[in-house]
DSSP file (Angstrom, degrees, kcal/mol; ACC not computed):
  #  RESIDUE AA STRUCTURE BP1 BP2  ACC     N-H-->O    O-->H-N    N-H-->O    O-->H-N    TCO  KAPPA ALPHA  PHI   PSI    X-CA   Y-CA   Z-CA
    1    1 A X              0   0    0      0, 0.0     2,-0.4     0, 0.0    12,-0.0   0.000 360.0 360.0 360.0 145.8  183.9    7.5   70.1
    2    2 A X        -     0   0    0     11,-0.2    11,-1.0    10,-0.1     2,-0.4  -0.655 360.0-172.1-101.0 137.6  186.1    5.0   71.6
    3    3 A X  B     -A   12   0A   0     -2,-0.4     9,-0.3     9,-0.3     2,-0.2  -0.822  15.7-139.0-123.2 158.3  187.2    2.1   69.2
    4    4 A X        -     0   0    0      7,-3.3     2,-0.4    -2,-0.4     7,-0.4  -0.792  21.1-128.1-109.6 168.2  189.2   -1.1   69.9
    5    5 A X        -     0   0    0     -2,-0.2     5,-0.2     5,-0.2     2,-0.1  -0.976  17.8-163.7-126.7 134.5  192.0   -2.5   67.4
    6    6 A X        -     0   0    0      3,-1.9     0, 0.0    -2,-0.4     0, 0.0  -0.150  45.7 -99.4 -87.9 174.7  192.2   -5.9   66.0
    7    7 A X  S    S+     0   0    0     -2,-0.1     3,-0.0     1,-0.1    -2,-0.0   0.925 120.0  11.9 -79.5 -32.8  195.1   -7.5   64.5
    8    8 A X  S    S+     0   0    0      1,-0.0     2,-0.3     0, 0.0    -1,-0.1   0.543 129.5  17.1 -87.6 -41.3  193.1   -6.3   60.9
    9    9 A X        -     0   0    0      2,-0.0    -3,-1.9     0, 0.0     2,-0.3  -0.778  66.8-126.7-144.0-169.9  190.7   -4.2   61.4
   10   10 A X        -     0   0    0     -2,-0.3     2,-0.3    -5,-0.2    -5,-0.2  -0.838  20.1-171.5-166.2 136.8  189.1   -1.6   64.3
   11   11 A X        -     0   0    0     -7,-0.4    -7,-3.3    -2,-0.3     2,-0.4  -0.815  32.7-100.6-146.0 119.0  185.8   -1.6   65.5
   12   12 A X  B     -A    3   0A   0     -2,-0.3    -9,-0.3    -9,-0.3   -10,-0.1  -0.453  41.6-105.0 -72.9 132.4  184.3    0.8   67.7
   13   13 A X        -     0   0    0    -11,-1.0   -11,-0.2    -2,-0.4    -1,-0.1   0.021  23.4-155.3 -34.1 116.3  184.0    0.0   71.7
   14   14 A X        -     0   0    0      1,-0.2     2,-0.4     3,-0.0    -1,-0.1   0.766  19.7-155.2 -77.0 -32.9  180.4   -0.9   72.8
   15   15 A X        -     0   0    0      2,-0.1     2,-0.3   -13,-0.0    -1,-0.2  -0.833  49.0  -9.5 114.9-149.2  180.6    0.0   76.4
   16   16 A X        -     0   0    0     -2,-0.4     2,-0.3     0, 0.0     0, 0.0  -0.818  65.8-148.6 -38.3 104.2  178.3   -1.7   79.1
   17   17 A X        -     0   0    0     -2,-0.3     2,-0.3     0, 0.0    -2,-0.1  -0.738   8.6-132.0-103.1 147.6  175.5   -3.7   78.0
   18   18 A X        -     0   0    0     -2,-0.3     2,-0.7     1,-0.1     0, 0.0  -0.802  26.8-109.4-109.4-178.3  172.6   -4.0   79.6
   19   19 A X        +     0   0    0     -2,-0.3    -1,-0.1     1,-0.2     0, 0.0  -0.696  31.5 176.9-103.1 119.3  171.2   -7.6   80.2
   20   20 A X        +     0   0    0     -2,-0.7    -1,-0.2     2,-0.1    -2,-0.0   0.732  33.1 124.0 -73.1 -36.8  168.4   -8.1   78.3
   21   21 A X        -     0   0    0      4,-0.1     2,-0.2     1,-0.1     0, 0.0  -0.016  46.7-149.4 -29.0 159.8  167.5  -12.0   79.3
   22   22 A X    >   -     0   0    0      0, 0.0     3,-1.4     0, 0.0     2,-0.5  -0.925  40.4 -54.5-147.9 134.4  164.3  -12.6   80.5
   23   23 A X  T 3  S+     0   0    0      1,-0.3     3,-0.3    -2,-0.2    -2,-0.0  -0.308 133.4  32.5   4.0 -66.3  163.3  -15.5   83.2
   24   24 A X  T >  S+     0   0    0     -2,-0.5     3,-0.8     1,-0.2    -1,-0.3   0.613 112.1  69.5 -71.4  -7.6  164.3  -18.6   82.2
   25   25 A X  T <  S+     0   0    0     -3,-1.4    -1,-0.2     1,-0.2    -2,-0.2   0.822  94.6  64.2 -47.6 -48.5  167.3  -16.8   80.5
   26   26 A X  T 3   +     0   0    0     -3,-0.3    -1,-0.2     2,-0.0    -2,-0.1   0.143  68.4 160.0 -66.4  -0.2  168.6  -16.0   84.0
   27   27 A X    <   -     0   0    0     -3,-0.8     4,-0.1     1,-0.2    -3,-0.1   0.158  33.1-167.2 -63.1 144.9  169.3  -19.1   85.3
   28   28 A X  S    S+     0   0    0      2,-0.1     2,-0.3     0, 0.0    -1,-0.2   0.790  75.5  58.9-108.2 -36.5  171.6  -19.3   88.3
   29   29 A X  S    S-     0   0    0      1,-0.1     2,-0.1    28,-0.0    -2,-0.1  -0.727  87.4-116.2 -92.3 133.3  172.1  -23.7   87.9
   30   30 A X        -     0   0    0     -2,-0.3    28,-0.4     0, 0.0     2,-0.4  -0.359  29.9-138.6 -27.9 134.1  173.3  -25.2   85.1
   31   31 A X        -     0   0    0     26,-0.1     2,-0.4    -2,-0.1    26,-0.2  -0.948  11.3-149.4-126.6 156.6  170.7  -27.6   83.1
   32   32 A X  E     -B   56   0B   0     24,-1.8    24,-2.2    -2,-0.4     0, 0.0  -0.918  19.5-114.7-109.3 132.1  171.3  -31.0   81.3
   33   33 A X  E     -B   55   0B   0     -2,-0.4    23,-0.5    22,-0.3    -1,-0.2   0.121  36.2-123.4 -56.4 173.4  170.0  -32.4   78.8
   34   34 A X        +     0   0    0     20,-1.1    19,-0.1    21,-0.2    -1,-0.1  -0.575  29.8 173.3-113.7 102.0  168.1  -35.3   79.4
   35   35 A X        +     0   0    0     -2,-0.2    -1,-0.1    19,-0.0    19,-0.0   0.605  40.4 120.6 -87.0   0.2  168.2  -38.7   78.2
   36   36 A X        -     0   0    0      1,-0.2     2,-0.2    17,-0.0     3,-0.1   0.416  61.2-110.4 -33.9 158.3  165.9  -40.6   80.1
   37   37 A X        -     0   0    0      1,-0.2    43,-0.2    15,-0.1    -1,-0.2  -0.609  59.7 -60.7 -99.9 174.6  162.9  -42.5   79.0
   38   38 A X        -     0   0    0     -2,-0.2    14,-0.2    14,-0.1     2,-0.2   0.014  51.5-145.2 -55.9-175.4  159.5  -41.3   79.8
   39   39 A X  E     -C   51   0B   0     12,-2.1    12,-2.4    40,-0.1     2,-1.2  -0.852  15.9-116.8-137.1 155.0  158.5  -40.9   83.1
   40   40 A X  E     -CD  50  78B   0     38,-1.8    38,-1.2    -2,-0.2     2,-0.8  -0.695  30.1-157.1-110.3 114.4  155.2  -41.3   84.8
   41   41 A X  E     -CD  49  77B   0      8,-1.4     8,-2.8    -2,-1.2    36,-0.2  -0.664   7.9-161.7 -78.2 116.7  153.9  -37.8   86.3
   42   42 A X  E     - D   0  76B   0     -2,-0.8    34,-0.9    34,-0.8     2,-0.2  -0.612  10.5-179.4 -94.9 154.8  151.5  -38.1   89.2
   43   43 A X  E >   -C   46   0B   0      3,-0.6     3,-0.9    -2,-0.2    32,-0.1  -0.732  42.4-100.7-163.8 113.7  148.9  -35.0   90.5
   44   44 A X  T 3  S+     0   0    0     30,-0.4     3,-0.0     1,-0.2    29,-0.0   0.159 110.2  18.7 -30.9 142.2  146.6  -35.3   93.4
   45   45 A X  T 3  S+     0   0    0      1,-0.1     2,-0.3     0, 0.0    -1,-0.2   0.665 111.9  78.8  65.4  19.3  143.0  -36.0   91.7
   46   46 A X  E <  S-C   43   0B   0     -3,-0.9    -3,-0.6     3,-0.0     2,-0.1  -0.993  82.3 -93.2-151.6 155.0  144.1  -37.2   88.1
   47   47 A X  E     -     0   0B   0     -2,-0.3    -6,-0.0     1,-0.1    -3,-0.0  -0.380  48.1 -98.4 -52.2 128.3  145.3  -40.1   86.5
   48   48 A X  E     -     0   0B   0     -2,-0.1     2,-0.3    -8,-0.1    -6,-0.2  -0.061  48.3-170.6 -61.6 154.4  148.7  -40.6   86.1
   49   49 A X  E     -C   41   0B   0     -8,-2.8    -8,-1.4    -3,-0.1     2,-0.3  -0.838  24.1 -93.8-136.5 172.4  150.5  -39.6   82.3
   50   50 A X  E     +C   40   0B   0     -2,-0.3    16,-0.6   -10,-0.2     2,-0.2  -0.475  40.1 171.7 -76.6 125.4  153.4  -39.8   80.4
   51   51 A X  E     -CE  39  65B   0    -12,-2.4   -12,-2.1    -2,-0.3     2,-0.4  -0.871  26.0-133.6-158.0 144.1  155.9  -37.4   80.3
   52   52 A X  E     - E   0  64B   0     12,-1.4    12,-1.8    -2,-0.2     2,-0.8  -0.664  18.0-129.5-111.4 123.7  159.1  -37.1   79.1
   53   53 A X  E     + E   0  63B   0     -2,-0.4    10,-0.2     1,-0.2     3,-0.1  -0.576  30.7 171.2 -74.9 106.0  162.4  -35.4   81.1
   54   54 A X  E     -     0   0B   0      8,-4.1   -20,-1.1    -2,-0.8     2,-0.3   0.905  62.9  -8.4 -90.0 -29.1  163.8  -32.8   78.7
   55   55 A X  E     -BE  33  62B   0      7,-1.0     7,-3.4   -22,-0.2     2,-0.3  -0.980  60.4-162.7-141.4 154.8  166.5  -31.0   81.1
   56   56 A X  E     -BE  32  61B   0    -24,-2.2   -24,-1.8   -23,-0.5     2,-0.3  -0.983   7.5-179.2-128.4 156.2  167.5  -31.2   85.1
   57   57 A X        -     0   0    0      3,-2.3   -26,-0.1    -2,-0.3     5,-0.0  -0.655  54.9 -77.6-128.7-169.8  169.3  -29.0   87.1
   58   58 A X  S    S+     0   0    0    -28,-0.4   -27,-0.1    -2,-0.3     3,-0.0   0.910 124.3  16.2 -55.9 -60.0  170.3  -29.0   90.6
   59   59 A X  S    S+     0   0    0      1,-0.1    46,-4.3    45,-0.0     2,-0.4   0.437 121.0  27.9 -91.7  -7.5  166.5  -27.8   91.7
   60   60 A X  E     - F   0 104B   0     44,-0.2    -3,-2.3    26,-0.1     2,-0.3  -0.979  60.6-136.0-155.9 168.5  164.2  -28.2   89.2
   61   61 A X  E     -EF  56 103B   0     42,-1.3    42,-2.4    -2,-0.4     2,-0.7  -0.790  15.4-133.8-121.9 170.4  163.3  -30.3   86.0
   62   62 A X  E     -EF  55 102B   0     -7,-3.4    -8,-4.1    -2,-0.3    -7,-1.0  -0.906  29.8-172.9-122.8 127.7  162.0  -29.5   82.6
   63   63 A X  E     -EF  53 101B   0     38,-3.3    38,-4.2    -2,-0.7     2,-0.5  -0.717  21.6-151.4-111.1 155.4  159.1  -31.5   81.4
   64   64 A X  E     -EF  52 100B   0    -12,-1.8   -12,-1.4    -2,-0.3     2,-0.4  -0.986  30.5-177.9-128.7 136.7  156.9  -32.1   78.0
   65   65 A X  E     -EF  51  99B   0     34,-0.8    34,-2.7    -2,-0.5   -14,-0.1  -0.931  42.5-126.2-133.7 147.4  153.6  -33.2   78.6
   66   66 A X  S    S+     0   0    0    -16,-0.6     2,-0.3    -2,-0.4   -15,-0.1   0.796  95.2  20.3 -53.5 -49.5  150.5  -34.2   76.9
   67   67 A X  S    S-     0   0    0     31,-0.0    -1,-0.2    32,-0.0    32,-0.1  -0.998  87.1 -85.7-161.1 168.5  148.5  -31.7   78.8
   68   68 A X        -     0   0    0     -2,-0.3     2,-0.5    -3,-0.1    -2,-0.1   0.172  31.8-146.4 -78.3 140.6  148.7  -28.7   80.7
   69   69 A X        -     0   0    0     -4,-0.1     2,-0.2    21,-0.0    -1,-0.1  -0.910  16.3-122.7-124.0 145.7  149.3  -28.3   84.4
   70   70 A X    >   -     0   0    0     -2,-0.5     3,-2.0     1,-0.1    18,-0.2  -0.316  38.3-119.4 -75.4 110.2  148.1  -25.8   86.9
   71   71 A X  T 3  S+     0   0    0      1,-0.3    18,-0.2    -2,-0.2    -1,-0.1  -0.459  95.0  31.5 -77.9 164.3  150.9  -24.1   88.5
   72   72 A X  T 3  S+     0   0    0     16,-2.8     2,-0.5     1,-0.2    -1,-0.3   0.086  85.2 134.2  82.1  -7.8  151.5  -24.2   92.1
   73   73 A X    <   -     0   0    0     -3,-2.0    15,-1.1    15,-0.2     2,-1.1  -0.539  59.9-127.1 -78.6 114.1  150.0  -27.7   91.9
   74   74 A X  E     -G   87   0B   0     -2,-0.5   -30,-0.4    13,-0.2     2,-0.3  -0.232  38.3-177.8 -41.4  93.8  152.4  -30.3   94.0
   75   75 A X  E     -G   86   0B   0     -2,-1.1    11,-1.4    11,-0.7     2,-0.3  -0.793  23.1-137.7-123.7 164.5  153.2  -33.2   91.6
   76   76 A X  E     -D   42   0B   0    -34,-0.9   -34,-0.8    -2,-0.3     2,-0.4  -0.560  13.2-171.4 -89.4 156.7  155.3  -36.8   91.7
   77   77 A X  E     -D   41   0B   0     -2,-0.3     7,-5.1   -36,-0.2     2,-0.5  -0.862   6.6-161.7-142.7 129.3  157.4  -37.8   89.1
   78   78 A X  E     +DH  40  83B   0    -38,-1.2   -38,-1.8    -2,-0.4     2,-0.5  -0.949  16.1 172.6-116.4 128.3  158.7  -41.4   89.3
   79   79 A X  E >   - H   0  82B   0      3,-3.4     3,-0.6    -2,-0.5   -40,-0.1  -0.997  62.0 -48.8-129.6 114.4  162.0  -41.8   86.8
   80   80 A X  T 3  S-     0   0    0     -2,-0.5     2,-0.5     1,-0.2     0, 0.0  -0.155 126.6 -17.7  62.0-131.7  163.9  -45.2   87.1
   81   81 A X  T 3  S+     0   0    0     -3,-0.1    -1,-0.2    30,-0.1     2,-0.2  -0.744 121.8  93.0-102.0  75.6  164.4  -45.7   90.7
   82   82 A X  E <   -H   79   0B   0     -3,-0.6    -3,-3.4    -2,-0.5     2,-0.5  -0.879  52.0-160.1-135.5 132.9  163.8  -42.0   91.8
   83   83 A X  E     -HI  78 109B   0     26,-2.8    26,-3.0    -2,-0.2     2,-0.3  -0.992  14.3-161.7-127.8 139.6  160.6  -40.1   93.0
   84   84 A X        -     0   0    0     -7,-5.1     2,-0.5    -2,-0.5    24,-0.2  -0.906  12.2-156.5-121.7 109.0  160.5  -36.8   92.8
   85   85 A X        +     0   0    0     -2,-0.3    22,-4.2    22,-0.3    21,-2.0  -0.620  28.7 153.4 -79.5 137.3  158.3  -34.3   94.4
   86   86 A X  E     -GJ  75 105B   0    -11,-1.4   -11,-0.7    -2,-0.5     2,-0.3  -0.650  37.0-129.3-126.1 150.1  157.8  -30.8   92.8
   87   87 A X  E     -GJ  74 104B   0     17,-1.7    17,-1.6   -13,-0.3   -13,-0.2  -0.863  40.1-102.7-135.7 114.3  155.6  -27.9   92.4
   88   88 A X  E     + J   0 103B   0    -15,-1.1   -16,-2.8    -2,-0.3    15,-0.2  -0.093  33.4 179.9 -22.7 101.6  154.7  -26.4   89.0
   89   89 A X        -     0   0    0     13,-1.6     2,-0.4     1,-0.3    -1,-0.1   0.881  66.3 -26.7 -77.7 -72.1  156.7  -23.1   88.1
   90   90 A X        -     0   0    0    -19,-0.1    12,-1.3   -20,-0.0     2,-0.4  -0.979  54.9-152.6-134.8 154.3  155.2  -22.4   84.7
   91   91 A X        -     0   0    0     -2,-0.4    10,-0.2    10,-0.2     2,-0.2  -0.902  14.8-172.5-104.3 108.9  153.5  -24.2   81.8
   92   92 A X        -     0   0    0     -2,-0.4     8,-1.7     8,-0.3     2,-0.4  -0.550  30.6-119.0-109.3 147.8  153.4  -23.4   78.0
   93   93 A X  B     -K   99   0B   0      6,-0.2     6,-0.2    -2,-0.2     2,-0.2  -0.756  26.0-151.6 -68.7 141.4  152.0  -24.4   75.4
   94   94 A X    >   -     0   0    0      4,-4.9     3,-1.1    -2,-0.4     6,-0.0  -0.569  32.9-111.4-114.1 175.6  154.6  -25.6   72.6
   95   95 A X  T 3  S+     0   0    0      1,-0.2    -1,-0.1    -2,-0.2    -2,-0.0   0.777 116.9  71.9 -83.7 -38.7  153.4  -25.2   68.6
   96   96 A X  T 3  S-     0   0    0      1,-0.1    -1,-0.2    -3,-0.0     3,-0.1   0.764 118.7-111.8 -45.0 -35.0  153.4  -29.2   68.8
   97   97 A X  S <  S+     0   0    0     -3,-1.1    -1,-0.1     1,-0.4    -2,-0.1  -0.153  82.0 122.0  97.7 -26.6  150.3  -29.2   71.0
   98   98 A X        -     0   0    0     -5,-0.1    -4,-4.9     1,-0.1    -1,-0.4   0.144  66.6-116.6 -69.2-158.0  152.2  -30.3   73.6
   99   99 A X  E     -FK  65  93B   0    -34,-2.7   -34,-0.8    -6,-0.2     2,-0.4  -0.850  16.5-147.7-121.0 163.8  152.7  -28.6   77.0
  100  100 A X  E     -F   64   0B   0     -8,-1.7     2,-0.7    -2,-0.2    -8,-0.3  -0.898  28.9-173.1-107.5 132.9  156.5  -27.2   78.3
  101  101 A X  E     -F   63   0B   0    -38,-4.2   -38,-3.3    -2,-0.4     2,-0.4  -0.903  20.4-157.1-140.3 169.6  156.6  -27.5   82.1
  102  102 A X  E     -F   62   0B   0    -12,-1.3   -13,-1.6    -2,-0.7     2,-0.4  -0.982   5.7-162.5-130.2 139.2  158.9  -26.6   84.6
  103  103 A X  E     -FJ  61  88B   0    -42,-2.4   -42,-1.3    -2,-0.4     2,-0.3  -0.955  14.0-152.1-127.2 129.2  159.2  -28.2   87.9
  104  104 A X  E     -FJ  60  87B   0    -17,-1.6   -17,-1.7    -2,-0.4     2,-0.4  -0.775  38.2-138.1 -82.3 147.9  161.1  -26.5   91.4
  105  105 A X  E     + J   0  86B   0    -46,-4.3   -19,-0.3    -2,-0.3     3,-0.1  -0.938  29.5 178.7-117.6 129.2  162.0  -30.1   93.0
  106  106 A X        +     0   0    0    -21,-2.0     2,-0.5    -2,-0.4   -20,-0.2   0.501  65.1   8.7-106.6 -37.9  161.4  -30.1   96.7
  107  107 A X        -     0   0    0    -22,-4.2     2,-0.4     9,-0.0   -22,-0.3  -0.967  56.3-175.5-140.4 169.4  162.3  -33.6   97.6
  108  108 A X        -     0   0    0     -2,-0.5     9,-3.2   -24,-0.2     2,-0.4  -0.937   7.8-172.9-144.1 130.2  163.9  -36.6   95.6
  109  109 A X  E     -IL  83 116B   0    -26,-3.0   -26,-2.8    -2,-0.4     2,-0.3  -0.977  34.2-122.5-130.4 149.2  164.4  -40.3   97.2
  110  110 A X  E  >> - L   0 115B   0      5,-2.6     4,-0.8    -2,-0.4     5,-0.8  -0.737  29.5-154.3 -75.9 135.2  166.2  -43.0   95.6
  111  111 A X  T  45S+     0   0    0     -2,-0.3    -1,-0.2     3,-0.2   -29,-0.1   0.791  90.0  48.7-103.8 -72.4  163.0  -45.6   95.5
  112  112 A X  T  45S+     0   0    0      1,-0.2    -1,-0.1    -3,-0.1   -30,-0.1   0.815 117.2  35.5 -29.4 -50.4  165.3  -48.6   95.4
  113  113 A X  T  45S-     0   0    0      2,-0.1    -1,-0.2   -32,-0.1    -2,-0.1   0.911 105.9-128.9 -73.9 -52.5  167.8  -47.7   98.3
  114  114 A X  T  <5 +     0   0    0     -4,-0.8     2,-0.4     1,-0.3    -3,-0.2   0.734  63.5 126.8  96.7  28.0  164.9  -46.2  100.1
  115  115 A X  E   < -L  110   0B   0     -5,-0.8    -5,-2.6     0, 0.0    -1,-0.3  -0.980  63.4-114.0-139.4 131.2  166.6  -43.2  100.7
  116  116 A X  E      L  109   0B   0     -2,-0.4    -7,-0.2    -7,-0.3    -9,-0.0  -0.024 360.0 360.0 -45.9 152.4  166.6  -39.5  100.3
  117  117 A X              0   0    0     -9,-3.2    -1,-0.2     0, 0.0    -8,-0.2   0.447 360.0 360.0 -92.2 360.0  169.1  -37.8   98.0
């Protein structure tokens, strides 16, 4: 077996690992935290709800919601001065009762400017 040496001690060499991650593990974008305050999530054929922006990344956002949403379903989210259109990647249920959601963001316009980002 092949070992490496430390200034103290020596440890045998591990090799090749293989990558264990599993979907959201993989992520190719960076995410951000998010501090925003809620946000109001819209969905063709329901009332609009509350929901809170927990992360964003370059293409998608990470939401918690009150209750669960269908994926593949198109939805709005209006934040500040931004709406942002989406489609539901996945949704979980969290131990809280709430829901986790994930959104791929297809379009974003500055509402204020009037302008796409």
């Amino acid at each position: 077996m092949e070992t490496l040496s430390t200034d103290d001690r020596t440890i045998p060499a591990v090799g090749s690992l293989q990558d264990l991650r599993q979907g959201a593990n993989r992520r190719t974008e960076i995410r951000m935290a998010s501090r925003s305050g809620p946000a109001t999530l819209c969905v063709a054929a329901r009332p609009p709800i509350q929901v809170q922006v927990r992360d964003v990344s370059r293409s998608g956002l990470g939401l918690t919601t009150p209750c669960p949403l269908l994926v593949g379903s198109n939805v709005v989210v209006v934040c500040g001065g931004l709406t942002i259109n989406g489609v539901v990647r996945h949704c979980r249920e969290r131990v809280s009762g709430e829901y986790s959601a994930g959104l791929f963001i297809t379009r974003i316009v500055n509402t204020s400017a009037g302008k796409e980002i």
